[in-house]
SEMI-801448 format. One record per residue (C-alpha): residue in one letter; chain; x, y, z. Coordinates in Angstrom, 2 decimals. Layout:
N
[a, A, [X, Y, Z]]
...
This chain:
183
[x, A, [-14.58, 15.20, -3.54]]
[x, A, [-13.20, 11.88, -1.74]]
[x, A, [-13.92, 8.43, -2.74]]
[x, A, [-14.60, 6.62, 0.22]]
[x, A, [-13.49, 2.84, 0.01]]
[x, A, [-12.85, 0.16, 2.42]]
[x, A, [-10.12, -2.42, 2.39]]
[x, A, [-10.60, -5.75, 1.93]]
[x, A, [-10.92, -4.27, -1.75]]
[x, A, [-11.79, -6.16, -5.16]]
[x, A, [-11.57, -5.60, -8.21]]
[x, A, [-15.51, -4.04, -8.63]]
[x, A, [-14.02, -1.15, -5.82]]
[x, A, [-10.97, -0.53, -7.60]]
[x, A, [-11.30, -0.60, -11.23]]
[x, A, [-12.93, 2.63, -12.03]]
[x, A, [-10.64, 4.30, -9.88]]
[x, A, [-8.83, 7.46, -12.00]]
[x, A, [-5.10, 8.72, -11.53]]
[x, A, [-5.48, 11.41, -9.45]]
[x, A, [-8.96, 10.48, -7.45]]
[x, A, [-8.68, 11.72, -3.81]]
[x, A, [-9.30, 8.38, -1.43]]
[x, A, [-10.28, 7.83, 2.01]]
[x, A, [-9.44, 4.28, 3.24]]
[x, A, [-11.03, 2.52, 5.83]]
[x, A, [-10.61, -1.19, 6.83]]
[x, A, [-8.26, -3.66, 7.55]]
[x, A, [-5.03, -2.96, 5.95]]
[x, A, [-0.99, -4.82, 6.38]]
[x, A, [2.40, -3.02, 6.95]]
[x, A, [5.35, -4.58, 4.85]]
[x, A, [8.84, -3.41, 3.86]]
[x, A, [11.69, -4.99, 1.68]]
[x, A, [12.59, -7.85, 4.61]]
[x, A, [9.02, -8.58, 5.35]]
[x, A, [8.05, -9.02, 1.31]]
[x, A, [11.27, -11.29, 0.98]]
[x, A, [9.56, -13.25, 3.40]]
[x, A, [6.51, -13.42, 2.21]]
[x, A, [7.47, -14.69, -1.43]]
[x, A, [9.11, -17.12, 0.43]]
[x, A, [6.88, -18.26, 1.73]]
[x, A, [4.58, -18.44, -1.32]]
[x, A, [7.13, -20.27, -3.08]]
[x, A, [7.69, -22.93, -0.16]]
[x, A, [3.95, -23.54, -0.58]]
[x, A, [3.33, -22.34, 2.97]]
[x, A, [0.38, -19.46, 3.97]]
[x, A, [0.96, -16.46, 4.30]]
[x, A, [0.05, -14.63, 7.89]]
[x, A, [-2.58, -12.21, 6.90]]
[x, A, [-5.38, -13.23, 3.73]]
[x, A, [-3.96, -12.11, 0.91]]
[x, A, [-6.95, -11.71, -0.95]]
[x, A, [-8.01, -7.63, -1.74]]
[x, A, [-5.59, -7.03, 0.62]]
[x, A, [-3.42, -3.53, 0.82]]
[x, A, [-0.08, -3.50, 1.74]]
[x, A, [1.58, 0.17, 3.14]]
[x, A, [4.95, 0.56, 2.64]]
[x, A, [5.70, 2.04, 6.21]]
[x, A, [8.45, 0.82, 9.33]]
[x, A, [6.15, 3.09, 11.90]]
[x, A, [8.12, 4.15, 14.68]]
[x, A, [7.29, 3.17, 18.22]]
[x, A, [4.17, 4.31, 19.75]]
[x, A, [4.21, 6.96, 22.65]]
[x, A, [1.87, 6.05, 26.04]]
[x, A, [-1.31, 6.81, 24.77]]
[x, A, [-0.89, 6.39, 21.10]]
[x, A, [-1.67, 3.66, 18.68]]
[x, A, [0.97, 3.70, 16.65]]
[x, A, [3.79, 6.25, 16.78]]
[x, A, [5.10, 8.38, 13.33]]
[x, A, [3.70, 6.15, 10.05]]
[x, A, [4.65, 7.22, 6.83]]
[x, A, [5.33, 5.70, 3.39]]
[x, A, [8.81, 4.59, 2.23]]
[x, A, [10.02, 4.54, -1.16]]
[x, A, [8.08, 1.97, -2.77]]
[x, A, [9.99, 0.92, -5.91]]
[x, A, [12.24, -1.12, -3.12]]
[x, A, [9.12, -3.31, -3.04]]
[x, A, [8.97, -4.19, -6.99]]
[x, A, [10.56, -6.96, -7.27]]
[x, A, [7.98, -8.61, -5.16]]
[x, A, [4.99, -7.23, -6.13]]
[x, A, [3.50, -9.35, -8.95]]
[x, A, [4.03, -11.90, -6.93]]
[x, A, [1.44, -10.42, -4.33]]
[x, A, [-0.62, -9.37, -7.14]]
[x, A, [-0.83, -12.86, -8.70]]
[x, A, [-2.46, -14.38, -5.33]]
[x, A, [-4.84, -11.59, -4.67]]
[x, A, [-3.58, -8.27, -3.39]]
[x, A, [-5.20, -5.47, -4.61]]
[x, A, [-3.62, -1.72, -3.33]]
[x, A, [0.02, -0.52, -1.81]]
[x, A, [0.33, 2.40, -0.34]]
[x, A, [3.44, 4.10, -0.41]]
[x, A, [5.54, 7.16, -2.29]]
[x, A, [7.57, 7.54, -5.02]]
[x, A, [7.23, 5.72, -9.01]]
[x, A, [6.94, 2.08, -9.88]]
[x, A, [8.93, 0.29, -12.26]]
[x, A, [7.06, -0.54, -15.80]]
[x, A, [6.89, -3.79, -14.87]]
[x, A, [4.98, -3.47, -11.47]]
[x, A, [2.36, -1.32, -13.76]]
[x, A, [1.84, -3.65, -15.82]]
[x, A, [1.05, -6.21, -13.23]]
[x, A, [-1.59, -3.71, -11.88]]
[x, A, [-3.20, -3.62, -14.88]]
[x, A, [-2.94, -7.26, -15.70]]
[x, A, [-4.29, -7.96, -11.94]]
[x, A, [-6.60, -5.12, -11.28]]
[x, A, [-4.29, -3.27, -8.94]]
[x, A, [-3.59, 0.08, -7.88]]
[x, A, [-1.15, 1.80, -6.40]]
[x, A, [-1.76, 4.99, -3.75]]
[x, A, [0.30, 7.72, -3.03]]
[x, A, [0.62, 9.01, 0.70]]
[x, A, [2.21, 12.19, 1.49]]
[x, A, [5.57, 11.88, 2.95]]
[x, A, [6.56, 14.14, 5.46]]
[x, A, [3.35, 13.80, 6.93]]
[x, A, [3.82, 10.22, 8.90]]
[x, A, [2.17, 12.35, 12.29]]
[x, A, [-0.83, 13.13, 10.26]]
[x, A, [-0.80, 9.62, 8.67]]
[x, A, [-0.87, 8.14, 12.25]]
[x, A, [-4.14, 9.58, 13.65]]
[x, A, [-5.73, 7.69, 10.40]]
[x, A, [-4.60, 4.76, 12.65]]
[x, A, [-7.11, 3.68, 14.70]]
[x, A, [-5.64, -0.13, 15.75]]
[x, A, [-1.99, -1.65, 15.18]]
[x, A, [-0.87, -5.21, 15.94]]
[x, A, [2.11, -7.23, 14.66]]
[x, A, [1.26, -10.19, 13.07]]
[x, A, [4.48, -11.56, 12.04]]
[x, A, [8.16, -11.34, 11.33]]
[x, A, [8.25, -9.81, 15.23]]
[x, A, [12.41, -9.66, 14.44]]
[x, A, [12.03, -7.06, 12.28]]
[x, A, [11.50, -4.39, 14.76]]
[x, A, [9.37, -1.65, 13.19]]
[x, A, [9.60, -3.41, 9.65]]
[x, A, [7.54, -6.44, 11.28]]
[x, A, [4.37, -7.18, 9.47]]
[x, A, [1.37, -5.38, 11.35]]
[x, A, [-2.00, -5.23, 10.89]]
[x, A, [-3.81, -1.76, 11.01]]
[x, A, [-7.41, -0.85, 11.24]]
[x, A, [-7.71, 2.56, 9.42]]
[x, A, [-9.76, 5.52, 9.34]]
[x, A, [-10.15, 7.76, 6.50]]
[x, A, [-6.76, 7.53, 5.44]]
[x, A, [-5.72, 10.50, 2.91]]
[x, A, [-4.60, 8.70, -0.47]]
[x, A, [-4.40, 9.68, -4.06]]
[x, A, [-4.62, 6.99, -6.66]]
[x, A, [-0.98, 7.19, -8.23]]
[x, A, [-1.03, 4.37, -10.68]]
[x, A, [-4.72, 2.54, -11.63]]
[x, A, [-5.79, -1.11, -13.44]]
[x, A, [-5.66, 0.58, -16.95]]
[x, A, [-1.87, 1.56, -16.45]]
[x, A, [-1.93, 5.09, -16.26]]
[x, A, [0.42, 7.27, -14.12]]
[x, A, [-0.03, 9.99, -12.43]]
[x, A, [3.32, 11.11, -12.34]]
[x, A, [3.98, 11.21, -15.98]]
[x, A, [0.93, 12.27, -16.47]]
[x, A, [1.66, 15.28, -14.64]]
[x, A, [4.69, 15.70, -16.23]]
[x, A, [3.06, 15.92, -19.81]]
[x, A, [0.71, 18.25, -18.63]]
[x, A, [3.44, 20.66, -17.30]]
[x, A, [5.71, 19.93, -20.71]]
[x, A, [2.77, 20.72, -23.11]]
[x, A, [2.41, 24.70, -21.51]]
């Protein structure tokens, strides 16, 4: 069964949350790549705001492509998030709570998580068509010359995620692994 949830998120939301728990978000979520993070620790460390509210915020790691007439958003799935981790605790530290992406984090992104209360989903990739019609709004927000890596802002609905990393530090992935090695 899926554990509905809606984005802003805090901590109360998010820290029972399991490796492995089956998610449908809903809510206000942000689009940011490498560029668009370098620019946002920027400007956290110039002092200045940043253009979306931080706070229980979730960032997907996703450059969508454009939309066709009709559509909200065109193709929208996850990049490789460990890109992202040099950035992350830094986003953690003032108040984000989720990313969205694929692929493992680095030790030291986990441990912010659990230090923070953040987690980590996993979206299918190969799937950004079916991650799309989750989309229900899209709007760029900032860093317009970035093209498709440009900080949007996406109303969701139902997206399919699976909690790959939680606030206690556990990973799904080696998880998995150890239950495969132990048959």
């Amino acid at each position: 069964m899926s554990i509905k949830l809606t984005a802003p998120l805090t901590e109360d939301k998010i820290k029972d949350l399991k490796i492995g728990d089956e998610i449908l978000l809903s809510g206000t979520i942000y689009t940011a790549r490498d560029s668009a993070h370098q620019k946002l620790v920027d400007l956290l460390a110039e002092n200045k705001d940043l253009p979306f509210n931080v706070e229980g915020s979730v960032i997907f790691y996703v450059g969508p492509s454009p939309a066709k007439p009709g559509q909200v958003i065109g193709a929208a799935g996850p990049t490789t998030s460990y890109r992202m981790d040099s950035f992350v605790n830094t986003l953690l530290k003032v108040g984000m709570k989720g990313m969205i992406g694929k692929g493992p984090r680095s030790q030291e992104v986990i441990d912010g998580m659990k230090k923070y209360c953040g987690v980590y989903f996993g979206a299918t990739g190969g799937a950004a068509a079916l991650l799309s019609k989750s989309i229900v709004k899209a709007e760029v927000i900032a860093f317009d010359e970035l093209g498709p890596e440009a900080v949007r802002k996406l109303k969701v609905k139902d997206m399919p995620l699976i909690v790959i990393n939680d606030c206690k530090g556990n990973d799904l992935y080696i998880e998995g692994q150890n239950k495969w090695k132990e048959k």
